[in-house]
C-alpha positions in Angstrom: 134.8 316.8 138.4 134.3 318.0 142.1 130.7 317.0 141.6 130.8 313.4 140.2 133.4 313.1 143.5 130.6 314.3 145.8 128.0 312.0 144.1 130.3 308.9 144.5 131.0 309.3 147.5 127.2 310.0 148.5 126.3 306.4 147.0 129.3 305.0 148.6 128.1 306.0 152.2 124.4 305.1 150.9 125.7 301.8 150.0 127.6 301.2 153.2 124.4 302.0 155.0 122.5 299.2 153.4 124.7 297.1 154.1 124.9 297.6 157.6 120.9 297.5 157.8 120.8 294.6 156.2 119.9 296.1 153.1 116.3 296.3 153.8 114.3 299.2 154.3 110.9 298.9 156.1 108.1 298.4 153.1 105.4 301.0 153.2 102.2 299.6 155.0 101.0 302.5 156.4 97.2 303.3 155.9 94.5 301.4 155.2 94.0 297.9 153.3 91.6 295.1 153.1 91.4 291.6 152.5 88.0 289.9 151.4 88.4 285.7 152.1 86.1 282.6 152.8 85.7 280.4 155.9 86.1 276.8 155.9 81.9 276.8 156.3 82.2 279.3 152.9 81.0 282.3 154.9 82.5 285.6 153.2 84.4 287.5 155.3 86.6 291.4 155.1 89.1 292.7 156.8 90.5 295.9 157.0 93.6 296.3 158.1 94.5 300.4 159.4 98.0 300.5 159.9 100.4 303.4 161.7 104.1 302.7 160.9 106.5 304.1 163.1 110.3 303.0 162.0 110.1 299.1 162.4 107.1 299.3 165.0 103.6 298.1 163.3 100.5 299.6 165.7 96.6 299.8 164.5 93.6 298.1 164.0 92.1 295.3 162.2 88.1 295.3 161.6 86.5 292.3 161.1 82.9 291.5 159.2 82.6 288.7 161.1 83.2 289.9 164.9 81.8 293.5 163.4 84.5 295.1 165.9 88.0 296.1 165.7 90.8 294.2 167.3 94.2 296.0 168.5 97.7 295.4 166.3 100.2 294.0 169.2 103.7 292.7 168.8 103.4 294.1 165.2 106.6 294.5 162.8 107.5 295.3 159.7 111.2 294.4 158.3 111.9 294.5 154.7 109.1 293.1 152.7 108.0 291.1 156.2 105.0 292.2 158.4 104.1 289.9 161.5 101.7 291.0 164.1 98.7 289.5 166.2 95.6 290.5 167.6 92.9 288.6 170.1 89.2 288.3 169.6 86.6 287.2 171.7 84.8 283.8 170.2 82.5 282.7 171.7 82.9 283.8 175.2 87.0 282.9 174.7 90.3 284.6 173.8 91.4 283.8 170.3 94.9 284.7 169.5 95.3 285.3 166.0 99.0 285.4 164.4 99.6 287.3 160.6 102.5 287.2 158.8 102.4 288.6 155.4 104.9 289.8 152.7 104.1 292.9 150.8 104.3 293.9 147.5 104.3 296.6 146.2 100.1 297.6 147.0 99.7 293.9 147.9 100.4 292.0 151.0 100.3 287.6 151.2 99.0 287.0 155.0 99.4 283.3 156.5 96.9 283.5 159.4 97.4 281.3 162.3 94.2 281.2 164.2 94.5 279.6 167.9 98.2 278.7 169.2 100.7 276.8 169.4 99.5 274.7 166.6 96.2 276.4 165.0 94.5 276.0 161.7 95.9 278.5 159.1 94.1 280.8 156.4 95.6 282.5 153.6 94.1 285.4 152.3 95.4 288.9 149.9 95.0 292.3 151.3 95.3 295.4 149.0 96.0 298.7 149.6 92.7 301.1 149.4 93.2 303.3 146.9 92.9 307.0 148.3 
């Protein structure tokens, strides 16, 4: 009897905890994934996406067929089932800001690009977990 006490009141504080976070614990991102996509010109392109995950604070890299080079995770963030970051690349002699925000599930995660700001073109693209 003592025990199912114990055990209630365990979830209740568990409970109570959720609540006060919101309810959502920080999906598991860290690692390595990577998301193949075209261009508008229908050039094939990868991405691979290393991610370090400390509490709510998203760092890393992103390498990029395309620039061959990795580009440095800033402002990155990962809430719930919510991961936003950005990175900069040099195109062409110019700073291109490029903003991600993705939703993850489970060993997938839906990225919305937005390439250029305020108002840039978008691309959509799937990055999966590498399997270990």
């Amino acid at each position: 009897r003592r025990t199912a006490m114990t055990l209630r009141y365990f979830q209740c504080v568990l409970a109570f905890a959720l609540v006060l976070t919101g309810g959502a614990l920080a999906a598991d991102v860290a690692g390595k994934w990577e998301a193949d996509f075209q261009t508008a010109d229908g050039q094939k392109v990868q991405n691979v996406f290393t991610f370090v995950v400390d509490g709510e604070k998203l760092t890393g890299t992103v390498y990029s067929s395309l620039a061959q080079s990795d580009a440095k995770i800033e402002e990155g963030q990962v809430k719930g089932d919510a991961i936003t970051f950005a990175i900069t690349r040099n195109m062409g002699g110019s700073d291109a800001r490029f903003r991600y925000k993705g939703t993850v599930t489970g060993d997938e995660i839906k990225f919305v690009v937005t390439i250029g700001e305020p108002d840039g073109i978008q691309v959509e693209m799937t990055a999966k977990r590498e399997k270990q």
